[in-house]
C-alpha positions as CSV (number, residue, x, y, z in Angstrom):
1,X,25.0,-29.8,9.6
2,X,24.1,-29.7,5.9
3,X,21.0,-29.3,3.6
4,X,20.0,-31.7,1.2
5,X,19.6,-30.6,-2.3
6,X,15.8,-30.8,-1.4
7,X,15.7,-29.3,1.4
8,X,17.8,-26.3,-0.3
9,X,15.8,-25.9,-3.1
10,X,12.7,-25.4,-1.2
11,X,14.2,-23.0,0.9
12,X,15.5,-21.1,-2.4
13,X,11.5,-21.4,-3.9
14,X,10.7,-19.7,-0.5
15,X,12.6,-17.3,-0.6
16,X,11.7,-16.4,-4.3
17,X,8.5,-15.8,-3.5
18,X,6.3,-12.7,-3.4
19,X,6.6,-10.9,0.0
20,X,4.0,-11.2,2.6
21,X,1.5,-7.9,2.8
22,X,3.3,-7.5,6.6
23,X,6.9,-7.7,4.7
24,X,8.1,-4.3,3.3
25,X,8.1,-4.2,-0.4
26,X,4.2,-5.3,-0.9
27,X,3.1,-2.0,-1.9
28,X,4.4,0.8,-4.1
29,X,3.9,4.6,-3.3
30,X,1.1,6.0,-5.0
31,X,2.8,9.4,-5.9
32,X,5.8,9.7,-7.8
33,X,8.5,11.3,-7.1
34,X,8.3,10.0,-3.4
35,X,6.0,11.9,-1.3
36,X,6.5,13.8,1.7
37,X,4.5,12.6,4.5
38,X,2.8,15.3,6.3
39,X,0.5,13.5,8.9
40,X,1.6,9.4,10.2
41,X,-0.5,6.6,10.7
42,X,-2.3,6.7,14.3
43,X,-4.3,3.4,14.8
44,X,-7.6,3.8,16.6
45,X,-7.5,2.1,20.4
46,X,-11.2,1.2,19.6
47,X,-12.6,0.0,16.4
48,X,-14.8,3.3,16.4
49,X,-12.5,5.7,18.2
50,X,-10.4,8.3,17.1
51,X,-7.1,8.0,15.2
52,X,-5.9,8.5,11.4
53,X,-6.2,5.6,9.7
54,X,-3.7,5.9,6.8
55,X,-1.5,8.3,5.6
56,X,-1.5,11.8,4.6
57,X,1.6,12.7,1.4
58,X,2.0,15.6,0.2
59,X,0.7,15.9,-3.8
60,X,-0.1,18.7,-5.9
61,X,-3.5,19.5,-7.3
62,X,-3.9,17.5,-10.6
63,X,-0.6,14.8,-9.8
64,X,-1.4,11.2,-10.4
65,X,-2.4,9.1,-8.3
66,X,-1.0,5.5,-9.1
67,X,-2.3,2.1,-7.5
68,X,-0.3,0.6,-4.8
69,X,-0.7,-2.9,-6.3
70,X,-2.2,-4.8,-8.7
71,X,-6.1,-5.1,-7.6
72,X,-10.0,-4.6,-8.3
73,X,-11.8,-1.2,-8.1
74,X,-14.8,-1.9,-5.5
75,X,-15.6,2.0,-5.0
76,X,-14.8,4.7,-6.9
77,X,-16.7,7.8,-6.6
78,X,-18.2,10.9,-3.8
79,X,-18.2,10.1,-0.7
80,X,-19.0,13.1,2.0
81,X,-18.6,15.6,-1.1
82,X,-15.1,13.6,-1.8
83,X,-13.7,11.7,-4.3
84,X,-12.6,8.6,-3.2
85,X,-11.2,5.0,-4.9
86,X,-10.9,1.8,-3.0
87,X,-9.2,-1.2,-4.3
88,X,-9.1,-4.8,-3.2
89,X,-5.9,-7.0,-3.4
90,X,-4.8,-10.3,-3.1
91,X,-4.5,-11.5,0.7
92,X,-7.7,-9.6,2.0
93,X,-5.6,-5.9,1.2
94,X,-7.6,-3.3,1.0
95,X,-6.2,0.1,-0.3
96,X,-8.4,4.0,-0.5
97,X,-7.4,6.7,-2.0
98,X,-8.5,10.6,-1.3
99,X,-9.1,13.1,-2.4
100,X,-9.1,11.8,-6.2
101,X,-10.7,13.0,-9.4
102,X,-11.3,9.0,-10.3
103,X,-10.9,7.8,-13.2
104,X,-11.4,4.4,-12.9
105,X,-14.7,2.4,-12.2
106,X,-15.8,-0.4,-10.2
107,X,-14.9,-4.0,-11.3
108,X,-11.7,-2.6,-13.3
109,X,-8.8,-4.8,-12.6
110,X,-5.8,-2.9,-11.6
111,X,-2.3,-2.8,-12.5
112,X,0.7,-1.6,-9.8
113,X,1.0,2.2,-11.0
114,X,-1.6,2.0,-13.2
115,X,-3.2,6.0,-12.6
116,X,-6.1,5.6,-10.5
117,X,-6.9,9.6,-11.4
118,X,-5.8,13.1,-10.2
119,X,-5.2,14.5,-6.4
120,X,-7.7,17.1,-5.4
121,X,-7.7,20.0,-2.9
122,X,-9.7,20.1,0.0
123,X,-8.6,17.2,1.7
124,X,-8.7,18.7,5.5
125,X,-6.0,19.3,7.9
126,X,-3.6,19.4,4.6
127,X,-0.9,22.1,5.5
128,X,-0.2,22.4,1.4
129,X,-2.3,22.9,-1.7
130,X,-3.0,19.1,-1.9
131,X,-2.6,15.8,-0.1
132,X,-3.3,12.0,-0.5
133,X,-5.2,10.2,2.3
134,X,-3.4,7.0,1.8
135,X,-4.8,3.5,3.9
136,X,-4.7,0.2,4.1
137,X,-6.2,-2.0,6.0
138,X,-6.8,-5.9,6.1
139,X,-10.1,-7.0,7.4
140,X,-11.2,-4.9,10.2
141,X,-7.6,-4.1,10.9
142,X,-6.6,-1.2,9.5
143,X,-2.5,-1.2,8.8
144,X,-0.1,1.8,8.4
145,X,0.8,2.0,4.4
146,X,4.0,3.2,4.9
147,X,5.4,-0.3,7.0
148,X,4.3,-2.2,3.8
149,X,6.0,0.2,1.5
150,X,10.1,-0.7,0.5
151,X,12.1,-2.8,-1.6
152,X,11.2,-6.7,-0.5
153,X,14.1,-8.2,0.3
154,X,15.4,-12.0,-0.4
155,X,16.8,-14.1,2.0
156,X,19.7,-16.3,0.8
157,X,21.1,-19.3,2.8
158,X,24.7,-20.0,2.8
159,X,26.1,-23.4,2.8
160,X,26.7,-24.1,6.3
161,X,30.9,-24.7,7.6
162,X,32.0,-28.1,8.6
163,X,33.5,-27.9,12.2
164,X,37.4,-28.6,13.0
């Protein structure tokens, strides 16, 4: 069996492309040097019922706290006496961040690791100084951060061998 040159180029063209928010590599960590995690993703069984939907890293009081991927601001300010950004990305991704001094405003357009603002205390159930409430979620659908989080990885076809 063989490709055509077609064929093989639009393979190659897929395979160039941007990942997929389900593939790994679609978002970057918002903390640098790489976080600890100290509490997982637990998706609700109910759209209303308990669970944690995102992630809780480990940050220090004051650390930046960069964007995930390039995006819009569509919140960033108090909510429940916490600072709190949300951004909107391309595919119907939707990130938050908290708790954040922000220091960004609605309507900004985003850049991957561009500083969104500073990790705050006071974020509860943190066992250190600080942590990052971390989600994502697509739609109603909320999505553990960390699955979309790695380096994306490119698929290359090799020429297929002719039989005896």
């Amino acid at each position: 069996m063989t490709l055509s040159a077609a064929s093989a180029a639009l393979l190659d063209n897929q395979a160039d492309a941007q990942p997929t928010p389900e593939q790994p590599g679609r978002l970057a960590w918002p903390l640098t040097p790489r976080p600890h995690v100290t509490r997982n993703f637990e998706p609700p069984a109910t759209p209303f019922g308990p669970g944690h939907r995102g992630v809780d890293l480990e940050a220090a009081a004051g650390q930046q706290v960069l964007a995930a991927d390039m995006g819009v601001v569509i919140f960033a300010g108090q909510v429940a006496g916490q600072g709190v950004v949300a951004l909107d990305h391309d595919g119907g991704l939707h990130t938050t961040y908290l708790p954040i001094a922000p220091a960004v405003a609605p309507g900004d357009q985003i850049y991957r690791g561009q500083p969104l603002g500073t990790a705050t205390p006071g974020h509860p159930g943190c066992p250190t100084a600080a942590c990052l409430h971390w989600g994502a979620r697509r739609g109603t659908e909320y999505i553990d951060p960390l699955a979309l989080v790695g380096d994306p990885s490119r698929v290359r076809l090799k020429p297929w061998a002719e039989g005896p």
